[in-house]
C-alpha positions as CSV (number, residue, x, y, z in Angstrom):
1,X,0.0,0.0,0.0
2,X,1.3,3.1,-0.9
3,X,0.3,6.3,0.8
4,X,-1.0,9.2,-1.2
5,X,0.5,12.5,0.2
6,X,-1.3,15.2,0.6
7,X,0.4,19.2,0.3
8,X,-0.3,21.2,3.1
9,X,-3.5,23.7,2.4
10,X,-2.8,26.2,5.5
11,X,0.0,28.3,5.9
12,X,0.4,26.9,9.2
13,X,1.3,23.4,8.4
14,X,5.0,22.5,8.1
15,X,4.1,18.4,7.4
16,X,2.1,17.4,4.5
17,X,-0.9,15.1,6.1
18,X,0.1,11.3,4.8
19,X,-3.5,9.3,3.9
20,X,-3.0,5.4,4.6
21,X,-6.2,3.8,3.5
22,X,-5.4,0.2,5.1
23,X,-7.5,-2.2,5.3
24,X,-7.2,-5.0,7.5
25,X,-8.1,-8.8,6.0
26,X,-10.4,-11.1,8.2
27,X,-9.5,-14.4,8.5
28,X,-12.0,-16.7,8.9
29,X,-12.2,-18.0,12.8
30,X,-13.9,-20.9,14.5
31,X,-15.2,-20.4,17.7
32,X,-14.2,-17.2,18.0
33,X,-10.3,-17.7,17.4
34,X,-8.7,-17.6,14.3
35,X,-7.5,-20.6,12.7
36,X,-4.0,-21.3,12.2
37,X,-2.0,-24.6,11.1
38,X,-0.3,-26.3,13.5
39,X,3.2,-26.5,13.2
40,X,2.7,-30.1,12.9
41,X,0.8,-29.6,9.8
42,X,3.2,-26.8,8.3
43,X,6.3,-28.6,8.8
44,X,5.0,-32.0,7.7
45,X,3.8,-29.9,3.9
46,X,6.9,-28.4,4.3
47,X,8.9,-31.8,4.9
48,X,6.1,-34.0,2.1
49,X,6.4,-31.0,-1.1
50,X,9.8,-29.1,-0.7
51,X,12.1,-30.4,1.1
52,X,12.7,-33.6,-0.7
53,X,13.5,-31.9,-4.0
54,X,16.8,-30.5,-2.9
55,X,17.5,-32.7,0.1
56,X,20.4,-34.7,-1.6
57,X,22.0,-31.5,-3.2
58,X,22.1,-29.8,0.3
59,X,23.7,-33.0,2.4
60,X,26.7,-33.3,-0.6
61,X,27.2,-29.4,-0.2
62,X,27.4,-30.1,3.6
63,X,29.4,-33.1,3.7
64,X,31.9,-31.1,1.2
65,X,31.6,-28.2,3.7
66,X,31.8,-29.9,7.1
67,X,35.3,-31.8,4.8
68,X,36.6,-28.6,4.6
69,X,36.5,-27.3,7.7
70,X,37.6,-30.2,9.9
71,X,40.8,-30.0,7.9
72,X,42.0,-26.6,9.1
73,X,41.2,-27.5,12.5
74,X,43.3,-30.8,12.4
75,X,46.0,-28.7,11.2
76,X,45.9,-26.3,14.1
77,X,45.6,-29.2,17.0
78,X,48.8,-30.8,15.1
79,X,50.5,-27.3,15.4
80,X,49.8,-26.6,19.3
81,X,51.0,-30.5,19.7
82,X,54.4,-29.4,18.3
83,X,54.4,-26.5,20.4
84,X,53.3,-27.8,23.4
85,X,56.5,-30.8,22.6
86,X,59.3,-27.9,21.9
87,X,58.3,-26.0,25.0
88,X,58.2,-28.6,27.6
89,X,61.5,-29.7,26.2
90,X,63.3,-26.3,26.9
């Protein structure tokens, strides 16, 4: 909704007046509530339409990630074992 801006008419006014003309949607309600899916019911359309399509494109790109970074942190627990070794030797 885009407001439709109105120019000040008096010399008085500084701020033009802003008209917002929104109109609130009713939902339909049962017994005086309104209805809303469960999160049980989103999450299982969620898990039975959409999230099979890409579900084994996402684990290879997190496998490949989850590769990646447990490399650099094997790296840096060999590093502090060889200085942990050449200090206690001095």
């Amino acid at each position: 909704m885009t407001p439709t801006i109105q120019p000040p008419t008096r010399h008085g006014l500084r701020m033009p007046k802003t008209d917002c003309n929104f109109q609130a949607g009713s939902m339909p309600s049962r017994g005086g509530r309104p209805r809303c899916a469960s999160i049980r019911a989103v999450s299982n359309d969620y898990f039975k339409n959409e999230a099979r399509s890409m579900f084994a494109t996402e684990a290879a790109f997190f496998s490949v990630i989850v590769i990646i970074s447990v490399w650099p942190l094997i790296s840096a627990a060999i590093a502090l074992v060889h200085l942990v070794r050449s200090v206690a030797v001095v």
